[in-house]
C-alpha positions as a printed NumPy array, in Angstrom:
array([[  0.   ,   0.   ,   0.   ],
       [  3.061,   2.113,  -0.821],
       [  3.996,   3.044,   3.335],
       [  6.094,   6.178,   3.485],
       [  7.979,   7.163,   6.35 ],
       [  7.752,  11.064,   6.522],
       [ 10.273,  11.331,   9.729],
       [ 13.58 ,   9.131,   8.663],
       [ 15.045,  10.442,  12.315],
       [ 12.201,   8.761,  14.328],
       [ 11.442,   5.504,  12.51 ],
       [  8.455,   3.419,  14.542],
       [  9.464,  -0.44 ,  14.841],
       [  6.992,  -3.267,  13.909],
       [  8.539,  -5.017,  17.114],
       [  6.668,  -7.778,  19.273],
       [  3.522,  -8.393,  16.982],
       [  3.996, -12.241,  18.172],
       [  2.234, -11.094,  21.363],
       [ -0.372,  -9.081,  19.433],
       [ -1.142, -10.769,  16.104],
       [  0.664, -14.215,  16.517],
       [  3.532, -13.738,  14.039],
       [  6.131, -11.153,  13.792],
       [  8.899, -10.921,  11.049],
       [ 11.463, -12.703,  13.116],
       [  9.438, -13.338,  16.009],
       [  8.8  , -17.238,  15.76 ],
       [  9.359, -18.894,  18.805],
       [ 11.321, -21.909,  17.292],
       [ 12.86 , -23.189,  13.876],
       [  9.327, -24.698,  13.145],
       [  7.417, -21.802,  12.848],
       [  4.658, -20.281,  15.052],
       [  2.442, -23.185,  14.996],
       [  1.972, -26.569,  14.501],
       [  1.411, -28.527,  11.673],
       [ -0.599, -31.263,  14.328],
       [ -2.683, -28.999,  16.327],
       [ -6.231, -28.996,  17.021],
       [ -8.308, -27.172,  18.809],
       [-10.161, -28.224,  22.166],
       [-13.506, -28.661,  20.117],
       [-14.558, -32.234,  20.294],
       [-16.212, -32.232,  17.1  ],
       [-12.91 , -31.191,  15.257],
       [-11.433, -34.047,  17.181],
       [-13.409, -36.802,  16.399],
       [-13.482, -36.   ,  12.865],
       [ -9.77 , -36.624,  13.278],
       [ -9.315, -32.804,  11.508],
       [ -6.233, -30.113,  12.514],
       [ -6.511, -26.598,  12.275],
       [ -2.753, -25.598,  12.925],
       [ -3.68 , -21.323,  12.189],
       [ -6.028, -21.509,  15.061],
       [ -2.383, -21.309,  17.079],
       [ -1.896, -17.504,  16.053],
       [ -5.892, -16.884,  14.389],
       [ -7.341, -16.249,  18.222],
       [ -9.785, -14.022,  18.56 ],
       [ -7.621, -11.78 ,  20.135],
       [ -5.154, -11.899,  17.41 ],
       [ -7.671, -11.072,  14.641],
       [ -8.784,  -8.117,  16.372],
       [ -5.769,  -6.705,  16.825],
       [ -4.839,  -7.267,  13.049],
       [ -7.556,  -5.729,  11.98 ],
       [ -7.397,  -3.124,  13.972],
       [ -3.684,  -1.986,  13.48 ],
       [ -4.803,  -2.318,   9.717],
       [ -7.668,  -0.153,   9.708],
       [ -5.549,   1.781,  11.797],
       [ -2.834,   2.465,   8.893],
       [ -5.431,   3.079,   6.587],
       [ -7.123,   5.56 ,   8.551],
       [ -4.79 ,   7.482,  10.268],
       [ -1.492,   5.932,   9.019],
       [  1.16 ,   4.132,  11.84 ],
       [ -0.679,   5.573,  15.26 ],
       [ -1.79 ,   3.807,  18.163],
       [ -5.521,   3.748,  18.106],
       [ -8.672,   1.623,  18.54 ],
       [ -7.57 ,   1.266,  22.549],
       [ -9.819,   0.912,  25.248],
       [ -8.037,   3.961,  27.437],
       [ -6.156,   6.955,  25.369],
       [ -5.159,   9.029,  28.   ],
       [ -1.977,   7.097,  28.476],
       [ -0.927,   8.301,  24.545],
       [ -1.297,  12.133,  25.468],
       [  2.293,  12.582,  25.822],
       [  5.186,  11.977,  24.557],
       [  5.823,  11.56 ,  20.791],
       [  3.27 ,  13.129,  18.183],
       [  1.996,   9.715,  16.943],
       [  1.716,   8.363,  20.224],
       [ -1.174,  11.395,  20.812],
       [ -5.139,  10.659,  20.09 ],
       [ -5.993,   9.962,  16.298],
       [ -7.629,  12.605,  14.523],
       [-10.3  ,  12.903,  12.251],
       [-10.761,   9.888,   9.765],
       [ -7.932,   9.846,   7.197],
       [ -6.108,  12.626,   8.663],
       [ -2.342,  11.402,   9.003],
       [ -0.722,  14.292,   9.357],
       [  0.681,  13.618,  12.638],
       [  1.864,   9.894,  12.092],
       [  5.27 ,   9.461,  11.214],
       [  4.396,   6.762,   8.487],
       [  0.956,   6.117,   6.152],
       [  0.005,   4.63 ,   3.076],
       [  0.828,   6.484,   0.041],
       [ -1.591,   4.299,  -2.17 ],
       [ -3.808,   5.337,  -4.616],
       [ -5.289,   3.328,  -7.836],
       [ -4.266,   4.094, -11.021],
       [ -8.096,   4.754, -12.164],
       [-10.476,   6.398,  -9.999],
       [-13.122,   6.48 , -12.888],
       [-14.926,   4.134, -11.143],
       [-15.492,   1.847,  -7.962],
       [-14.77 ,  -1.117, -10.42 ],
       [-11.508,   0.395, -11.241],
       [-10.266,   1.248,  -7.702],
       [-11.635,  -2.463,  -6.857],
       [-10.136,  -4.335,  -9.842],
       [ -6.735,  -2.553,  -8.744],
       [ -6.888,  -3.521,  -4.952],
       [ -7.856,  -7.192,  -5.986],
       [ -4.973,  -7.278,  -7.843],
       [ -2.792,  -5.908,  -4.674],
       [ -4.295,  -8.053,  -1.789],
       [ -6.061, -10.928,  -3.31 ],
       [ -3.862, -11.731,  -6.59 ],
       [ -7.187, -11.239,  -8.302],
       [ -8.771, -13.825,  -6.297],
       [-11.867, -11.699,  -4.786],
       [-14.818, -13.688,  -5.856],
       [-17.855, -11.551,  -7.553],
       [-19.736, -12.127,  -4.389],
       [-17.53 , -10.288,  -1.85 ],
       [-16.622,  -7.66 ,  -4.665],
       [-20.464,  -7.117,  -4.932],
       [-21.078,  -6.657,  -1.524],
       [-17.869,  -4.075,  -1.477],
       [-19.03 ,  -2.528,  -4.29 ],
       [-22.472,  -1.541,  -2.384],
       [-21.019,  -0.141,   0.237],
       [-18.314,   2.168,  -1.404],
       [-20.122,   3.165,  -4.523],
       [-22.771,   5.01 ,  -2.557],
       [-19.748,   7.284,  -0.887],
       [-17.952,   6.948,  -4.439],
       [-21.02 ,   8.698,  -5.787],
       [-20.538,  11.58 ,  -3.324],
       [-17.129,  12.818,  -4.993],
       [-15.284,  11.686,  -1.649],
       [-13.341,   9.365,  -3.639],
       [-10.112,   9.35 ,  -1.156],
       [-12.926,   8.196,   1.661],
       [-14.487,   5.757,  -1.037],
       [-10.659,   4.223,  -1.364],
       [-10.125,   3.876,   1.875],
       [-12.994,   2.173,   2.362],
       [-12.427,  -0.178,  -0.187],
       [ -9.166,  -1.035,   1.208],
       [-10.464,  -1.737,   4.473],
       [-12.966,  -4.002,   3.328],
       [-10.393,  -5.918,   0.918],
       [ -8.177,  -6.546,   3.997],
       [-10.974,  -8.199,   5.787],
       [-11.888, -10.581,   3.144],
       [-11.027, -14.01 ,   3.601],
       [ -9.346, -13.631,   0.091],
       [ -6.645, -11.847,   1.245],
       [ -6.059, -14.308,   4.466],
       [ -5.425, -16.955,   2.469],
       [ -3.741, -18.338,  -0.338],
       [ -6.612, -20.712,  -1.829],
       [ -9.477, -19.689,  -4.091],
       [-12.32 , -19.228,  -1.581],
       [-15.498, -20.099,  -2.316],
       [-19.145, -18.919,  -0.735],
       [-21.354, -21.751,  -0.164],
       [-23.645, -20.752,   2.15 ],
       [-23.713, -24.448,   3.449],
       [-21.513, -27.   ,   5.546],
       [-17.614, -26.776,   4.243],
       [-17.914, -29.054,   1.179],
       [-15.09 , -32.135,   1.085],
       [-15.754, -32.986,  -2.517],
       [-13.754, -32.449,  -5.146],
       [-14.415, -29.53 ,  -8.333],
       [-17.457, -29.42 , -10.866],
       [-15.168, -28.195, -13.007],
       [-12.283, -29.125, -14.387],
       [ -8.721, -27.318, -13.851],
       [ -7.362, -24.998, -16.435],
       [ -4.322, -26.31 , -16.155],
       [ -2.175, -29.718, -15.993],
       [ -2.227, -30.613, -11.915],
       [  0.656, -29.237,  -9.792],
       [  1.202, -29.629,  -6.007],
       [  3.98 , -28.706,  -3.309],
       [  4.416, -31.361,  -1.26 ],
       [  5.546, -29.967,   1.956],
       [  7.114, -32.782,   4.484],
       [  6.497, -31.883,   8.22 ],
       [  9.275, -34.722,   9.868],
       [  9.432, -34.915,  13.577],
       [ 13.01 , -33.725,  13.88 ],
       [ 15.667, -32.381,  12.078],
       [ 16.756, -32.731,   8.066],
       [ 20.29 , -31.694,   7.311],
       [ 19.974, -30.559,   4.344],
       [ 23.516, -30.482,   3.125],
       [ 23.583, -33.968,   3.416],
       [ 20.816, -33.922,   0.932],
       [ 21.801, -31.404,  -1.409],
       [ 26.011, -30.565,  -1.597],
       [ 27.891, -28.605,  -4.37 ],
       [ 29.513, -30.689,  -6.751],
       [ 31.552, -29.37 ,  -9.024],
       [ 32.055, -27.511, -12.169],
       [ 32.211, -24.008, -10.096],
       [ 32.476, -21.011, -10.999],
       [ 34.582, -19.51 ,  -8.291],
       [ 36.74 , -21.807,  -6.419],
       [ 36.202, -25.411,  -5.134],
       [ 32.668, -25.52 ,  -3.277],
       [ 33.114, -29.366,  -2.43 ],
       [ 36.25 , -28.713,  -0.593],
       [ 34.837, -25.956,   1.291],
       [ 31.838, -28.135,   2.22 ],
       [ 34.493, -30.947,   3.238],
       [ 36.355, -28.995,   5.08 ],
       [ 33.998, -26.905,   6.876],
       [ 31.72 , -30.372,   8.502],
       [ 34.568, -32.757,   8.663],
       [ 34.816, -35.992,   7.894],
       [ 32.556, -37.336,   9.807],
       [ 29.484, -35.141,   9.078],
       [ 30.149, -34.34 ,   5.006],
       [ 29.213, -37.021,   2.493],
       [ 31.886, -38.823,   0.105],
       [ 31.584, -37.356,  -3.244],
       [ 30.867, -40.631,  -4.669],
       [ 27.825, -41.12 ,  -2.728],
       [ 26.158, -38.189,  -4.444],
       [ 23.817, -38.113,  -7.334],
       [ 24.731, -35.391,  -9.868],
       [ 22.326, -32.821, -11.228],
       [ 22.492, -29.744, -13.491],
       [ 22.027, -26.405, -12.124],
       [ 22.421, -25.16 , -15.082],
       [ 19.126, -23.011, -15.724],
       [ 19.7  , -21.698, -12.178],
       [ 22.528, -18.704, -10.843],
       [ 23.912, -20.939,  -8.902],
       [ 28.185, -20.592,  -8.297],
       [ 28.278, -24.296,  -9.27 ],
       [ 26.443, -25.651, -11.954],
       [ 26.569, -29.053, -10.552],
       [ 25.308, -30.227,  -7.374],
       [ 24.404, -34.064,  -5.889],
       [ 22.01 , -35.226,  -3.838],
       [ 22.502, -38.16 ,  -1.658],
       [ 22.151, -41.704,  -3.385],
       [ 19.54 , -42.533,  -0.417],
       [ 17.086, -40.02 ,  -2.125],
       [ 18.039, -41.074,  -5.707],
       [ 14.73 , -40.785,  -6.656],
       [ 14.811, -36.911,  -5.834],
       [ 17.452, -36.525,  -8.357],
       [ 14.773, -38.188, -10.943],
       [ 12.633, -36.23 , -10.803],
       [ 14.314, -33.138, -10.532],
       [ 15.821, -33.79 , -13.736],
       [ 12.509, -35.18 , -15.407],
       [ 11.111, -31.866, -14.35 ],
       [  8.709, -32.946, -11.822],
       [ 10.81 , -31.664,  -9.115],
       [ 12.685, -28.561,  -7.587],
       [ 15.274, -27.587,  -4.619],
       [ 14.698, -24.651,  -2.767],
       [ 18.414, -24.548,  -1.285],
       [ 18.797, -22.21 ,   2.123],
       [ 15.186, -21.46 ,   2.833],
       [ 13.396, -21.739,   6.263],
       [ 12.183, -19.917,   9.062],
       [ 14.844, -16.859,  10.897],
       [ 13.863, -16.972,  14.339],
       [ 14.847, -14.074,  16.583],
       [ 18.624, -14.152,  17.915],
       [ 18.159, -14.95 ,  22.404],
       [ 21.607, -13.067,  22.264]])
């Protein structure tokens, strides 16, 4: 939403949202995240179907309030501490720590959203824009249509920076733009069959393996050779030893050719063998040095 910072010498931090929203760019409590993958709630009938509902971890009620509150918040009256039960504790001190002002008045916050559509010719256009932004395009008609009622009506006024933030608000509490799935309004008990209709495209899935434990993952995927800058092996030998690096001839080559990788061969271990077949029938990828960065205890 384009955030601008108009005070570079007084910069607000985004710090300990773990405790307010349940996540927090480097705020997760371990290496596996901030919740997991097994977890179900306390309601027997989620139990007995056998289901988990690992987001209900961080999507308390609590949480989601907060959320949308600091959201609406940003929107409103850019980065300022609102939407609290008692003000009187935000009186003094800094000038965005003070009472908010009148609705979509930022003048006093040290950071707010600089966003405005590219067409404001119409509610459709500032929609189709913010759908884009938030929801990848995934709003379905009948959440656009019911957004659509309630802007156009303060659209048709000529307030169209009022009408936009509006619309913004009510794109950020779609379930859209909570999730990465295509959402879909059935009025009834969650469905568990499969599509009426068929995909547009071939089937794809990432298979995501939740192992209790640890993977070391350069003992599944090592630098091999043909480098462009030095000898990448023999800095992986070196640097875990003997007894912790893998032989060279217990590794599978593959071409990282198409990647911009410093070696354009790597191996994976002959015990997964069958990774290296499919990664080189296509039907496969690595995604080398990715995971969660938990906050430093030092």
């Amino acid at each position: 939403m384009g955030v601008s910072f108009d005070q570079p010498l007084s910069l607000s931090t985004l710090m300990s949202l773990e405790s307010r929203i349940g996540q927090g760019s480097y705020e997760s409590p371990s290496v596996f995240s901030f919740f997991l993958p097994e977890y179900t709630p306390n309601v027997p009938a989620l139990q007995t179907a056998g289901l988990v509902a690992p987001e209900s971890m961080v999507l308390s009620g609590d949480n989601l309030l907060e959320l949308h509150e600091g959201i609406f918040g940003l929107v409103k009256f850019g980065l300022k501490k609102c939407y609290k039960d008692s003000l009187e504790g935000y009186r003094v001190g800094l000038p965005w720590s003070m009472l908010c002002n009148e609705e979509g008045d930022t003048e006093t916050a040290p950071a707010h959203s600089t966003y405005w559509p590219p067409s404001t010719a119409s509610v459709d256009d500032i929609i189709d824009d913010l759908s884009m932004l938030l929801t990848s395009g995934r709003l379905t008609p009948k959440n656009r249509a019911v957004i659509k009622s309630v802007v156009e009506p303060e659209f048709n006024t000529g307030n169209v920076a009022k009408s936009i933030r509006m619309a913004q608000q009510l794109l950020f509490a779609t379930p859209e733009f909570h999730s990465t799935s295509v959402t879909r309004n059935s009025n009834e008990v969650r469905e568990l069959s499969g599509y009426t209709h068929p995909p547009a495209a071939p089937y794809k899935a990432v298979v995501l393996l939740m192992m209790l434990g640890g993977a070391d993952s350069w003992n599944l995927l090592v630098p091999h050779s043909n480098c462009a800058i030095g000898n990448q092996y023999a800095e992986y030998k070196t640097a875990r030893g003997s007894s912790h690096s893998l032989s060279i001839t217990d590794l599978v080559p593959i071409s990282a050719l198409s990647s911009d990788q410093n070696c354009n061969t790597f191996g994976v271990t002959k015990d997964l063998d069958y990774l290296a077949e499919l990664y080189n029938s296509g039907e496969a990828i690595f995604f080398p040095n990715t995971g969660i960065l938990a906050k430093s205890s030092e």
